[in-house]
VEXVEX-805467 format. One line per field, with one value per residue (C-alpha): x, y, z; chain. Coordinates in Angstrom, 1 decimal. Example, Ala and Ser with C-alpha at 12.3 -4.5 7.8 and 13.67 -1.06 7.14 Angstrom:
<atoms>
u: c(12.3 13.7)
v: c(-4.5 -1.1)
w: c(7.8 7.1)
kette: c(A A)
</atoms>
This chain:
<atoms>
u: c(-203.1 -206.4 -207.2 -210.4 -209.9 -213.6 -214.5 -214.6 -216.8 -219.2 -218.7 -219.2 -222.8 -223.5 -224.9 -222.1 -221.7 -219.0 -219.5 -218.1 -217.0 -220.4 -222.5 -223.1 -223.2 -220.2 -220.6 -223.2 -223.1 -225.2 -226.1 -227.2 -229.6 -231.0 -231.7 -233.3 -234.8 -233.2 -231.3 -227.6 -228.3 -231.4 -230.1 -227.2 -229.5 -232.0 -228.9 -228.8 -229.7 -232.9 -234.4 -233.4 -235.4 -236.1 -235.6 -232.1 -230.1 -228.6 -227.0 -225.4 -224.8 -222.6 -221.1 -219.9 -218.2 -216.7 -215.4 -213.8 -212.3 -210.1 -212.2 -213.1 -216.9 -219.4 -221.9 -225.1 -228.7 -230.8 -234.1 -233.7 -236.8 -236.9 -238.4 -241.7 -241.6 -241.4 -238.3 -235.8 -233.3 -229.5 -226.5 -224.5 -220.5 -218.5 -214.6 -212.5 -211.0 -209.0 -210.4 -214.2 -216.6 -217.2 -220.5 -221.5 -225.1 -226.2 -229.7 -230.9 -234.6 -234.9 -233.3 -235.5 -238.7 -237.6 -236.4 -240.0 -242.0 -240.0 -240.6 -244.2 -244.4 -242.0 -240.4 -238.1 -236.7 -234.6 -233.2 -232.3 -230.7 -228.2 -227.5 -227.0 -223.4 -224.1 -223.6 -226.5 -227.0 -230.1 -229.7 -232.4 -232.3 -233.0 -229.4 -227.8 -227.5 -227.1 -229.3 -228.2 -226.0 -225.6 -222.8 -221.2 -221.4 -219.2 -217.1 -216.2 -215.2 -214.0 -216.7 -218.5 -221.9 -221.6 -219.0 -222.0 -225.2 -225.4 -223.0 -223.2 -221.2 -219.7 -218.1 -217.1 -215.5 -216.9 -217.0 -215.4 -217.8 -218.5 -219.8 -221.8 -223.4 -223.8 -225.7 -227.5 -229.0 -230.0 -231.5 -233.4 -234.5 -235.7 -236.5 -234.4 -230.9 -230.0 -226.2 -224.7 -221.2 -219.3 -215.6 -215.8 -213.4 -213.0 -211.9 -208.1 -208.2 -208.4 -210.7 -212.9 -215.0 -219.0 -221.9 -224.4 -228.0 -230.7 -234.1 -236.4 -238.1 -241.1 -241.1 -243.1 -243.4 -239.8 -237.7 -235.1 -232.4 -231.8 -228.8 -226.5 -223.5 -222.5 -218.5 -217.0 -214.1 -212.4 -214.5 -212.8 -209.4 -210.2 -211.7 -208.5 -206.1 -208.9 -208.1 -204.6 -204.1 -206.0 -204.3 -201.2 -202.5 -204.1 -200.1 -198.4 -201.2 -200.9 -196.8 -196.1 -194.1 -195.9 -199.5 -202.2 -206.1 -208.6 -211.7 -215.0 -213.6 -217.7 -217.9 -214.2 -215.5 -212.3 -212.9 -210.0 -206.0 -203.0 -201.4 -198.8 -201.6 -202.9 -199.4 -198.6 -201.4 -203.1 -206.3 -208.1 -209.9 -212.8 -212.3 -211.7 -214.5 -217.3 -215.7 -214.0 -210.6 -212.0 -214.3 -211.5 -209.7 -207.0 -206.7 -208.1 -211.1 -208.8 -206.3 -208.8 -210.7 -207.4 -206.4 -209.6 -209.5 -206.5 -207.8 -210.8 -208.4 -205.8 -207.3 -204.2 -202.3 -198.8 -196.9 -199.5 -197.9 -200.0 -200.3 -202.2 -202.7 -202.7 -205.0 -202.6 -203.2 -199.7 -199.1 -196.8 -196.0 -196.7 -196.7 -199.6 -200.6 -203.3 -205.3 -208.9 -209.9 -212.7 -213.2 -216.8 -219.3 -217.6 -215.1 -212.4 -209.4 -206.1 -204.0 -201.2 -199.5 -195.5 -194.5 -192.1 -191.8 -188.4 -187.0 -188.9 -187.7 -184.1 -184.5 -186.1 -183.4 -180.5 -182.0 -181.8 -178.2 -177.2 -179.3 -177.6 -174.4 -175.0 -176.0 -173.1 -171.0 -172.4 -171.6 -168.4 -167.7 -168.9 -167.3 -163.7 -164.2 -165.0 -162.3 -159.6 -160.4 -159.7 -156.0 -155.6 -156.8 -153.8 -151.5 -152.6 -152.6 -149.6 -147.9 -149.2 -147.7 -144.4 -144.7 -145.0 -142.4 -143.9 -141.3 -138.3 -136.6 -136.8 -134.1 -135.3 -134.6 -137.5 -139.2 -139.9 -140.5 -143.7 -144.7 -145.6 -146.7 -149.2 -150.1 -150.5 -152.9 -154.8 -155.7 -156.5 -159.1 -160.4 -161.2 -162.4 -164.7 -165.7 -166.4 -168.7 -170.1 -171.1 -172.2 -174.2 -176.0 -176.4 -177.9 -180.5 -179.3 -177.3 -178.7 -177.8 -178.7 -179.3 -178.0 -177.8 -174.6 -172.0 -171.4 -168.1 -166.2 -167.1 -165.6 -162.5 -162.0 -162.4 -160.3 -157.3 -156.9 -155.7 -153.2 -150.3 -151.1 -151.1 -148.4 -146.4 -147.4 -147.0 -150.9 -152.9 -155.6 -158.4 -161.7 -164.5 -167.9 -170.5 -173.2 -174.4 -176.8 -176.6 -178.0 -179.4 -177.6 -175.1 -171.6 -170.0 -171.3 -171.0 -167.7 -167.0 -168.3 -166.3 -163.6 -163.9 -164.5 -161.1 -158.9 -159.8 -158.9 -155.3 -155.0 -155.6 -154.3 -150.3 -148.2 -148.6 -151.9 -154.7 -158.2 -160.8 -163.6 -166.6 -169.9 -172.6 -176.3 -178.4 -182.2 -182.9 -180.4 -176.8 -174.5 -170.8 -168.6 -165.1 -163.2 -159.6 -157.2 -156.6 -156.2 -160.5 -162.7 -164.1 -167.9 -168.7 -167.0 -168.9 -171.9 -169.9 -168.5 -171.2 -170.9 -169.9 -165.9 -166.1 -162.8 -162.0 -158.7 -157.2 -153.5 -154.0 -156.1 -154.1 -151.1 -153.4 -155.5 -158.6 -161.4 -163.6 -167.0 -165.8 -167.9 -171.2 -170.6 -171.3 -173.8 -175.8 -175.1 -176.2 -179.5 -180.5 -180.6 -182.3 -179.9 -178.1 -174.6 -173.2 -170.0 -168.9 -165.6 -163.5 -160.6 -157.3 -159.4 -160.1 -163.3 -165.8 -168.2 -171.1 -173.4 -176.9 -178.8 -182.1 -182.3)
v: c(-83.1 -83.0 -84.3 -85.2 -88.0 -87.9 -84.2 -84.2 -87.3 -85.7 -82.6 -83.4 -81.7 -85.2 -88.2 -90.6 -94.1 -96.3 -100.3 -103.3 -105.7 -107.5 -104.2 -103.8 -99.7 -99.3 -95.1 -92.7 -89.2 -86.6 -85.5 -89.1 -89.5 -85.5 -87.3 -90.3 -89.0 -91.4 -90.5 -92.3 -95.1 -96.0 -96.0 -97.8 -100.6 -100.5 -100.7 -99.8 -102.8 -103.0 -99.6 -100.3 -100.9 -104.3 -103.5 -101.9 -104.7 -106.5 -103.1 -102.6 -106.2 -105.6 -101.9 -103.6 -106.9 -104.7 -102.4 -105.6 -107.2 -104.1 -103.2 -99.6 -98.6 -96.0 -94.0 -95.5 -94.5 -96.2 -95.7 -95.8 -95.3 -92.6 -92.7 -91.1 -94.3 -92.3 -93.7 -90.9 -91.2 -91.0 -91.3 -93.7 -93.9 -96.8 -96.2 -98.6 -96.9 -99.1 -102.3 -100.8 -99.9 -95.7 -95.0 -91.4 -90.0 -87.8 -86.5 -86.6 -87.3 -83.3 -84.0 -87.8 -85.8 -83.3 -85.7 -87.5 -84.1 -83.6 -87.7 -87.4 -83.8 -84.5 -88.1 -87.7 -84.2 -86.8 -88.6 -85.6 -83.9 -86.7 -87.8 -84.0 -83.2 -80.1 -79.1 -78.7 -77.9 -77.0 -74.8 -73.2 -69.4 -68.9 -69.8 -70.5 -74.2 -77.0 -79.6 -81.9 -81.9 -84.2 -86.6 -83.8 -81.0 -83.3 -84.5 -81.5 -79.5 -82.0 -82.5 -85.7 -85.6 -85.8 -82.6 -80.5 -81.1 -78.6 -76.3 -73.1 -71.8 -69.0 -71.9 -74.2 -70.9 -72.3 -68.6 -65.3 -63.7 -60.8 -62.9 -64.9 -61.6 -60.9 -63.9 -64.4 -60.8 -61.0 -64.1 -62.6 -60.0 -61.6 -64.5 -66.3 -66.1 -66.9 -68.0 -65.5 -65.6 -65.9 -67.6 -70.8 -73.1 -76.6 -77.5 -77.4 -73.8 -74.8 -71.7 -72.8 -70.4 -71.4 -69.8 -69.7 -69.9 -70.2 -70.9 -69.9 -72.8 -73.1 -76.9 -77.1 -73.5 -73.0 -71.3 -73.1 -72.2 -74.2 -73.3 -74.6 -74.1 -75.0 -75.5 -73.6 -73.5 -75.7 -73.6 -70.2 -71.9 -73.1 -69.8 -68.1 -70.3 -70.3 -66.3 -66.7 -68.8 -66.9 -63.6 -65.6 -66.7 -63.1 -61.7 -64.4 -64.2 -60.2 -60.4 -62.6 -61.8 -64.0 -63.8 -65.2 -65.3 -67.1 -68.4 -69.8 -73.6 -74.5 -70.6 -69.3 -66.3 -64.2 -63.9 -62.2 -61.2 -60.0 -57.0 -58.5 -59.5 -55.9 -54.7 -57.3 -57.4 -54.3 -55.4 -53.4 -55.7 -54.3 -55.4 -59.2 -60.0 -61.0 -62.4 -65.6 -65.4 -65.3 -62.8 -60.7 -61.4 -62.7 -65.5 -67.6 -70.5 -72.9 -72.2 -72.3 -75.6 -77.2 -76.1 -76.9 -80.4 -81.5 -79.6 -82.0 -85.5 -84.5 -82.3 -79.9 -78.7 -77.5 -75.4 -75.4 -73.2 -70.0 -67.7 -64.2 -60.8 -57.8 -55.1 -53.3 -56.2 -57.0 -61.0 -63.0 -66.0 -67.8 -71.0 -72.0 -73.7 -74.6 -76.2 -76.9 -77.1 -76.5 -74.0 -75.5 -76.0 -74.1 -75.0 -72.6 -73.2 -70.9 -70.4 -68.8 -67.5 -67.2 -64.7 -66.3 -64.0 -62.3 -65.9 -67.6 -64.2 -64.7 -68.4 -67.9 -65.3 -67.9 -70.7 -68.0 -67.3 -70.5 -71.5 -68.1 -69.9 -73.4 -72.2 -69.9 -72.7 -75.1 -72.9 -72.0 -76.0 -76.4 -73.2 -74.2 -77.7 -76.7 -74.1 -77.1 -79.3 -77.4 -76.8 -80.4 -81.7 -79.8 -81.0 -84.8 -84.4 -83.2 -85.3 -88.3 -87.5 -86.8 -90.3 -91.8 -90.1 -87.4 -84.9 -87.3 -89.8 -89.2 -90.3 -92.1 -89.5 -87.4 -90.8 -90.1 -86.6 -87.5 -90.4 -88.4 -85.2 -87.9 -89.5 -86.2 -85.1 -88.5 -87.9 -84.0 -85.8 -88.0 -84.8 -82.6 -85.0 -85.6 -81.7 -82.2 -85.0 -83.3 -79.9 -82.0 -83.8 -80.5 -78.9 -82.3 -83.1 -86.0 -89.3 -92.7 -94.4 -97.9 -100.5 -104.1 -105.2 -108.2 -107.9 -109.6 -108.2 -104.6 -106.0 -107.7 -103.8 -101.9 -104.4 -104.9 -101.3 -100.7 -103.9 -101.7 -99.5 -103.0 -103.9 -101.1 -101.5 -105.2 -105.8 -108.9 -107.8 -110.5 -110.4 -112.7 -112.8 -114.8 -112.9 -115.5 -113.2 -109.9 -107.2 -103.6 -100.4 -97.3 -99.4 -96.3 -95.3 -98.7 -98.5 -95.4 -96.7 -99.6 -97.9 -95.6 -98.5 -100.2 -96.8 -96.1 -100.0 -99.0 -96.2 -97.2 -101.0 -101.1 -102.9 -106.6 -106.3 -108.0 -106.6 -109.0 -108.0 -109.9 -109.8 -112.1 -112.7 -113.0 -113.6 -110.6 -108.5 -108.1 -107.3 -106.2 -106.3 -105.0 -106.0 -104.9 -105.9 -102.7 -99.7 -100.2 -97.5 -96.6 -97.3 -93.2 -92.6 -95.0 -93.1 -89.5 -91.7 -91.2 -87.3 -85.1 -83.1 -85.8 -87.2 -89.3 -89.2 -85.5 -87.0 -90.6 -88.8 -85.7 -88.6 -90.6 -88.0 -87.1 -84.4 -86.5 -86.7 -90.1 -91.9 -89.7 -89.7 -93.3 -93.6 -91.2 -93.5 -96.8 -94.6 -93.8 -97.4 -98.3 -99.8 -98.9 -99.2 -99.5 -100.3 -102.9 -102.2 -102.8 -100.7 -102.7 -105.2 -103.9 -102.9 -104.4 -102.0 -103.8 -102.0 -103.9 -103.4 -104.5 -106.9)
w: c(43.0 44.7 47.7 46.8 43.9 43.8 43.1 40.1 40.0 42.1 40.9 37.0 35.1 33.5 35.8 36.7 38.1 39.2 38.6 39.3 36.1 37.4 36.3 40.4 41.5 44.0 43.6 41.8 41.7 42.3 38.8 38.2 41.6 40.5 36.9 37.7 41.2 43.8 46.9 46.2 48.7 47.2 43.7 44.8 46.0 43.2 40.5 37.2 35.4 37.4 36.0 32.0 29.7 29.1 24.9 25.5 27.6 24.6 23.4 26.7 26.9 23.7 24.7 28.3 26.7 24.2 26.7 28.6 25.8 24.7 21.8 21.1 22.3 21.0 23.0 23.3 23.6 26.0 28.7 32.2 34.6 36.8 40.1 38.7 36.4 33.6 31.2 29.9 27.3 27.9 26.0 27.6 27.8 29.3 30.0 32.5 35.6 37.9 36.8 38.0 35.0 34.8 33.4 32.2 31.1 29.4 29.4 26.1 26.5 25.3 22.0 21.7 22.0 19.2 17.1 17.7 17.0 14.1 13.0 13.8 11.4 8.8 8.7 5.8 8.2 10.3 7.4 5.5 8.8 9.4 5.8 4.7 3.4 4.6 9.1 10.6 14.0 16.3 19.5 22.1 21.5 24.8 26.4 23.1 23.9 21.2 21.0 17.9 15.2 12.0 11.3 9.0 11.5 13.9 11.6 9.7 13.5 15.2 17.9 19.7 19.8 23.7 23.5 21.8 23.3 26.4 24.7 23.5 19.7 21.3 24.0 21.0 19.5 16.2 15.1 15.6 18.7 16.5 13.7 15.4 17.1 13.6 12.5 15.4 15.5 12.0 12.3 15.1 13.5 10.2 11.2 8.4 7.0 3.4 2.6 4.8 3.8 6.9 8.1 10.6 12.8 13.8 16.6 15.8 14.8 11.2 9.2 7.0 4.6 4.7 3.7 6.8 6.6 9.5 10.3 13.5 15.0 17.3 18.9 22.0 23.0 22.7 19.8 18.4 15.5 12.7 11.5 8.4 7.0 3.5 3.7 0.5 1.6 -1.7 -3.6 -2.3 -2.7 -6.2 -7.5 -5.9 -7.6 -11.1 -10.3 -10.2 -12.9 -15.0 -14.1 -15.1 -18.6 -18.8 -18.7 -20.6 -22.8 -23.6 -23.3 -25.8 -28.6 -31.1 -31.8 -30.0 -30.2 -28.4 -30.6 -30.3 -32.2 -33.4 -35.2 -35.7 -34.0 -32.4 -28.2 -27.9 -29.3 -27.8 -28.5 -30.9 -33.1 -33.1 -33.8 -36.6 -38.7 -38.1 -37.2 -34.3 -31.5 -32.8 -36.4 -35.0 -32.3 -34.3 -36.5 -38.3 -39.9 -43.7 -42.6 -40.9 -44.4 -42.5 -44.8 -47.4 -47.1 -48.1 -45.3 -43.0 -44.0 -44.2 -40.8 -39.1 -40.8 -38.8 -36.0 -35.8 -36.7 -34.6 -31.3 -32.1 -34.8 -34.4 -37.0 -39.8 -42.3 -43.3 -46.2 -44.4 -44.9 -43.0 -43.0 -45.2 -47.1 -47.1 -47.9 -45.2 -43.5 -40.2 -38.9 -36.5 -33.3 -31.7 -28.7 -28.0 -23.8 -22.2 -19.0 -17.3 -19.9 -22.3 -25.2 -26.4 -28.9 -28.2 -31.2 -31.9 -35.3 -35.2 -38.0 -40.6 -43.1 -42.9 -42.4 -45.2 -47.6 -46.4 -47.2 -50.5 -51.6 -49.9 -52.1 -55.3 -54.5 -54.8 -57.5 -59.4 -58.3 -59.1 -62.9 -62.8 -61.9 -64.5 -67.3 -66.4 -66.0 -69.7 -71.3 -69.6 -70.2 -74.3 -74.2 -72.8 -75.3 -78.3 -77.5 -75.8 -79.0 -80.5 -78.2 -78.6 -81.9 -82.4 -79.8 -81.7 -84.8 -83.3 -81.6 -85.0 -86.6 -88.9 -88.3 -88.4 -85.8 -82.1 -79.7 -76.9 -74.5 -77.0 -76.8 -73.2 -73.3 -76.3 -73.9 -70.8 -72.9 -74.2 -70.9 -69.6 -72.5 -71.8 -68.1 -69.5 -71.8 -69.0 -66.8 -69.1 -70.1 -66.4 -66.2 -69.2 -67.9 -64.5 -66.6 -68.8 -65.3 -63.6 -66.9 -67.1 -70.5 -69.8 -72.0 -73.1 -76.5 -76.0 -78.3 -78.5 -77.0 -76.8 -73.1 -72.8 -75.6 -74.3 -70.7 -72.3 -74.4 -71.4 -68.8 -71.5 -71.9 -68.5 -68.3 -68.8 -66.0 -63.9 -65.1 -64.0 -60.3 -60.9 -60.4 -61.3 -63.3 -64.1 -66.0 -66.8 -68.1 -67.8 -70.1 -72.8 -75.2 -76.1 -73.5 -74.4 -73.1 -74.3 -74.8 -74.3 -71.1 -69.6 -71.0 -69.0 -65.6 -65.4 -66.4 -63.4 -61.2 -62.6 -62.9 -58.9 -58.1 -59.6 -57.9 -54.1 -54.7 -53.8 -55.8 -56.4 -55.0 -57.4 -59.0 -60.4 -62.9 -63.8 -64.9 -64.6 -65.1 -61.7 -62.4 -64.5 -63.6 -65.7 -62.4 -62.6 -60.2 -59.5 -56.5 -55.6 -52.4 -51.5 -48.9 -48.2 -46.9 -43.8 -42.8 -42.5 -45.7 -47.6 -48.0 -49.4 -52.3 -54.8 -53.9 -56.8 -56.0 -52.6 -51.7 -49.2 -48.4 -49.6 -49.4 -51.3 -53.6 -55.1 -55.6 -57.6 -59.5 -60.0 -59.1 -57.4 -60.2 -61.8 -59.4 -58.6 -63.3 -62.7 -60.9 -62.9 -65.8 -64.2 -62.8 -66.3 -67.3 -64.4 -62.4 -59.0 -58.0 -54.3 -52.4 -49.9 -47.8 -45.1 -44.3 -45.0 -47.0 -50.0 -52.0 -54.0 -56.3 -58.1 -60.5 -61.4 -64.8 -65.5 -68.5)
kette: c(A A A A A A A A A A A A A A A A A A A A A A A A A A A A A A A A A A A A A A A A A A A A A A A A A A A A A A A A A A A A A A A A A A A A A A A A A A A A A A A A A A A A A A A A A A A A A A A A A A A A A A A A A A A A A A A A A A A A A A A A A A A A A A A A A A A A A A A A A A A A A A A A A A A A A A A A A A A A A A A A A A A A A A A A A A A A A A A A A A A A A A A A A A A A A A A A A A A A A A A A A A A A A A A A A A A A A A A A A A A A A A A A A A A A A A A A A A A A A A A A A A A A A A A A A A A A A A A A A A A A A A A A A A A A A A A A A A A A A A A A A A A A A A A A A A A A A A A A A A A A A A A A A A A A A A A A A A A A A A A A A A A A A A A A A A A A A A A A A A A A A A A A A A A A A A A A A A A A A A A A A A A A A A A A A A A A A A A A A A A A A A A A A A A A A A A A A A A A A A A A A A A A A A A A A A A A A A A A A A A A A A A A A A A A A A A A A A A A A A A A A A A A A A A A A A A A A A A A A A A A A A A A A A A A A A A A A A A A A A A A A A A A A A A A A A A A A A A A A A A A A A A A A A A A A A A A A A A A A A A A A A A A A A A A A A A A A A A A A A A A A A A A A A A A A A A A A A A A A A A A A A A A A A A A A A A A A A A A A A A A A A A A A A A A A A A A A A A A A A A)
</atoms>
């Protein structure tokens, strides 16, 4: 510690005084007595307040109560009179040591009178120095010293106003020595300096990039510099990461597998491709810049209309599917993307083509094969089902006259044996006409001839024929009908449906269970409904039941019968009448299927 707490008081470059809270001197320094001219005891005695100017007590007034209320204080400028009686200009600080009022000065009556030259030659010079967003700074070239600098010089490195005035750039360390040298020596030599690219530093060591330009000043047979700096330092980090970023896109852009072009979007014109353009279609870089696709003869005018119509509705287009030709003029298949963006002023669209050909051939000849096997299929369904019915004819036929007796008495044991050879033959009939059915669907000759029709005497023929079926599985089987006139459709189609819908209501209702039939006229609509108390089906199967060869439960149905088509059969047959069928279930709870004609 020193053991002079004054030294540095006394010793300090900028004029200093220590005050009572009543503004009265109790020390001065002797920086302040050589500015103003006094000897200490006289100043003492004259005190401060005596030798400002009358115009500048108010601000100190202010600056003082603030300082003894707590509140942060600003320098201030303000005259004192010297002992020539001439007033000078100081910047004036206030801080609080020990309860006593520290005043420091700074002599800035230099800086007042250049700001006043420069007023009195160029007003709008002042305005534009402190409003600029660019740091500005003046210093004599004689020592180097700084004499003002605008708000954005201080703010951008960290400086007071009070901390640069007297000081020199190579003190402030504000550049590297060897640049200043540098801009200094050129500035000296050519009297100006032009956006002299050049690195800078605030006063936390941060580096900044700027580009430095100066001027040589003569004010009152001195020279000053003039010096500015233009911070660029977002600039330089942008166009670093703009350089980056594009080196990035420039790779991805080259490297990618699928083809890619960048266009002018107002002319089509190709900027640029990638190399698995070149490589795909054939086309040279040379044959594409220049030049729009239908030019290129890349594809057709319609493709490219109807692509740049959803490019201007939509701002993008993604997987527009393109006919184009290669060089070779070799026709395939892409789909494409694309964005427009813009880099500055200029607009740019990026598209890309991904080559589909090889898959769209594979799917074209996999959608042939089983086209091939679907009409392969069909006519073997309808030459089997043809070649079973000849021979089951036969065997009906033959069966039948047996049952009747045509060949003599049968014993009931042969009874039996005729029985289920004709039961057997029956359900034959039933699936072979299924078969036909289905070939005749999947062949689009499948038709019904519409006839008047007495509604409930084609239910009561259709219902009564399965009664002994019921009755075997000790069923209650019930029908009504509700259907007052005649209606139009094919009697034996109908016939057939509800058929189906009864036949699969015996076969998944357990014995004494009970299926209802009935038919009844809602609005204009005939609707039929059968309803059974059966096994039920489950929500996700009810949507596979109209499926042609679907079948729900594999066990329940190879016990009951059946290929699975009497259902999708049916629903072709209530389609082609206009109508539509569905299904309602509930596993457990049985089923209800209701078919809807239009009247």
């Amino acid at each position: 510690m020193s053991e002079d707490p004054w030294g540095a008081f006394e010793g300090s470059p900028f004029g200093q005084a220590l005050a009572d809270q009543e503004s009265r001197l109790l020390r001065v320094n002797r920086a302040l007595c050589k500015m103003l001219g006094y000897p200490e005891a006289a100043l003492r005695s004259k005190g401060l307040e005596n030798l400002m100017h009358p115009a500048d007590r108010e601000k100190e007034r202010r600056q003082i109560q603030r300082l003894l209320a707590g509140q942060e204080t600003k320098a201030i400028e303000k005259r004192i009179q010297t002992r020539s009686g001439q007033f000078i200009w100081v910047l004036q600080e206030v801080s609080l040591v020990n309860e006593r009022i520290l005043f420091q000065f700074v002599d800035i009556t230099e800086r007042k009178a250049f700001e006043l030259a420069l007023l009195q030659s160029e007003e709008k010079f002042s305005k534009a120095f402190q409003a600029a967003p660019s740091l500005i700074a003046i210093s004599r070239i004689s020592d180097g010293k700084i004499t003002d600098a605008n708000e954005s010089f201080r703010r951008t490195l960290g400086f007071s106003l009070v901390e640069l005035i007297g000081n020199t750039v190579p003190q402030l360390k504000i550049f590297l020595p060897e640049d200043y040298q540098r801009l200094l020596q050129g500035l000296l030599e050519r009297g100006s300096l032009q956006n002299v690219e050049s690195t800078f530093f605030c006063r936390e060591g941060l580096v900044h990039e700027g580009l430095f330009s100066a001027e040589r000043l003569r004010i009152r047979e001195e020279d000053y510099m003039l010096f500015l700096i233009n911070d660029i330092t977002e600039r330089k980090q942008a166009e670093e990461s703009l350089r980056q970023s594009e080196e990035k896109f420039s790779k991805a852009f080259h490297a990618n597998p699928i083809m890619m072009a960048l266009n002018d979007p107002d002319t089509g014109h190709y900027l640029e491709v990638n190399d698995s353009f070149i490589q795909i279609t054939g086309y040279s870089k040379e044959d594409a810049y220049g030049h729009n696709s239908v030019e290129l003869g890349f594809v057709t005018a319609e493709v490219l209309a109807g692509f740049y119509k959803l490019l201007r509705s939509q701002g993008f287009v993604r997987n527009y599917e393109i006919e184009y030709r290669t060089r070779k003029r070799e026709v395939r298949y892409g789909l494409v993307s694309a964005e427009l963006f813009r880099t500055g002023a200029s607009r740019f669209m990026i598209g890309m083509v991904n080559d589909v050909t090889d898959l769209r051939r594979a799917q074209q000849a996999q959608v042939e094969a089983l086209k091939q096997t679907d009409r392969i299929k069909d006519e073997f369904l309808s030459v089997v089902s043809h070649e079973l019915r000849t021979p089951l004819n036969a065997v009906i036929g033959f069966g039948s006259l047996l049952e009747d007796g045509a060949a003599g008495d049968l014993t009931p044991q042969q009874h039996q044996f005729v029985d289920r050879i004709l039961r057997g033959g029956d359900r034959m009939l039933v699936l072979i006409d299924d078969l036909l059915d289905f070939a005749r669907l999947q062949a689009g000759k499948f038709d019904v001839i519409v006839n008047e029709t007495d509604y409930p005497s084609l239910l009561e023929e259709t219902v009564v024929s399965f009664l002994p079926a019921a009755e075997e599985k000790k069923l209650t089987l019930e029908f009504s009908a509700q259907v007052p006139h005649p209606v139009r459709l094919d009697r034996r189609r109908i016939q057939q449906v509800i058929a189906n819908l009864v036949n699969n209501a015996l076969k998944f209702t357990p014995d004494h269970g009970r299926i209802r039939v009935r038919a009844i006229i809602e609005g204009d609509r005939l609707v039929t409904e059968v309803s059974d108390n059966g096994i039920g089906i489950s929500a996700e199967d009810l949507p596979k039941l109209f499926q042609p060869f679907k079948q729900l439960d594999m066990g329940m149905t190879r016990r009951a019968g059946g290929v699975g088509l009497g259902l999708s059969i049916s629903k072709a047959i209530v389609e082609a009448h206009g109508g539509t069928i569905n299904a309602d279930s509930k596993p457990g709870e049985g089923s209800t299927f209701r078919f809807c004609l239009p009247l």
